[in-house]
C-alpha positions in Angstrom: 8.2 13.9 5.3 5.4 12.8 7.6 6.4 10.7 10.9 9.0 9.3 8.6 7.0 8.4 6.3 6.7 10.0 2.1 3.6 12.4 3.6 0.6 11.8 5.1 -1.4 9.6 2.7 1.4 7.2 3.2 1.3 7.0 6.7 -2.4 6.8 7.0 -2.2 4.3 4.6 0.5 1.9 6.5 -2.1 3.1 9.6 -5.3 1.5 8.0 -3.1 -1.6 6.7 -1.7 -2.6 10.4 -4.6 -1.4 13.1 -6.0 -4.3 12.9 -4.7 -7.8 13.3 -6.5 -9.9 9.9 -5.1 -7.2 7.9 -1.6 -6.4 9.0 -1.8 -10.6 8.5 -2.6 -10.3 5.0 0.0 -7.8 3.9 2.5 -9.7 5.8 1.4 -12.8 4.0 1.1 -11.0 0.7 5.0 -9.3 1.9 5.9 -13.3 2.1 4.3 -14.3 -1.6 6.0 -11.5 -3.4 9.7 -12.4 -1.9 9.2 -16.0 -2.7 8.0 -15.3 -6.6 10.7 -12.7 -6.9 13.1 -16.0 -5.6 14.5 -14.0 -2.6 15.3 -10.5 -4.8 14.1 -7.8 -2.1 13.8 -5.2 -4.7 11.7 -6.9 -7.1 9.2 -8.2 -4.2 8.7 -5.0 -3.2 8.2 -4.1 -7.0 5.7 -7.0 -6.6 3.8 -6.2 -3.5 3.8 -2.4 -4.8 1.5 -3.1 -7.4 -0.6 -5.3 -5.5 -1.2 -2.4 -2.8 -1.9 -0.1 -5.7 -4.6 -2.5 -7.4 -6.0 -3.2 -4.0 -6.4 0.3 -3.0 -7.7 1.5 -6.4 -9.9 -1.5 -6.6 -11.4 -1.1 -2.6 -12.0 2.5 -3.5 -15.7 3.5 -3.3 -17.0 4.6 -7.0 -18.2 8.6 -6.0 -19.1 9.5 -9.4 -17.6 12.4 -11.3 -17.5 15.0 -8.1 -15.2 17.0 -6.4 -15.1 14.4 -3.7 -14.2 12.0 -6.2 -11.2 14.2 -7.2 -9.8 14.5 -3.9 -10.1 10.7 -3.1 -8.7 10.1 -6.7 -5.5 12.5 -5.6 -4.9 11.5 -2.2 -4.7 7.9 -3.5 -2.0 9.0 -6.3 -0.2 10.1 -3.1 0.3 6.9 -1.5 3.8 5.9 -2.0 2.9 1.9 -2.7 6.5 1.2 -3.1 7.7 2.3 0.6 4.2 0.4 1.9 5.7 -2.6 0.4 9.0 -2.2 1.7 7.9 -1.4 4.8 6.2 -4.5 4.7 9.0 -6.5 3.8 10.5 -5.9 6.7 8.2 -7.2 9.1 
């Protein structure tokens, strides 16, 4: 456990997704699309919004090349618990 959070990469994560206000907006927004296509089921919008935080965060991800720095990104990033992001999100 890290502040409450999984561990650290999961913290930082939810860190980087609220500092600022245009992007704590979107994942509230995104939060707000995945409850209303999973028709209200909390559970299955996070399942949602999970694997749109995963695809986002994979996709964003700078390409390094094969490198040791590429491994560690690659790891921490396997970290990031996607699913408690989402809830956490769902509850804003």
């Amino acid at each position: 456990m890290y502040n409450g959070w999984t561990n650290y990469y999961t913290w930082d994560a939810y860190n980087w997704m609220t500092s600022e206000e245009p992007t704590y907006i979107y994942w509230t927004d995104r939060a707000r699309q995945a409850t209303a296509e999973a028709e209200g089921d909390k559970d299955k919008a996070a399942g949602i919004l999970s694997d749109v935080i995963r695809d986002e965060l994979t996709d964003q991800a700078p390409e390094l090349g094969a490198s040791m720095y590429s491994d560690f990104l690659g790891y921490a990033l396997q970290q990031i618990n996607c699913y408690e992001l989402a809830k956490a999100f769902m509850e804003e």
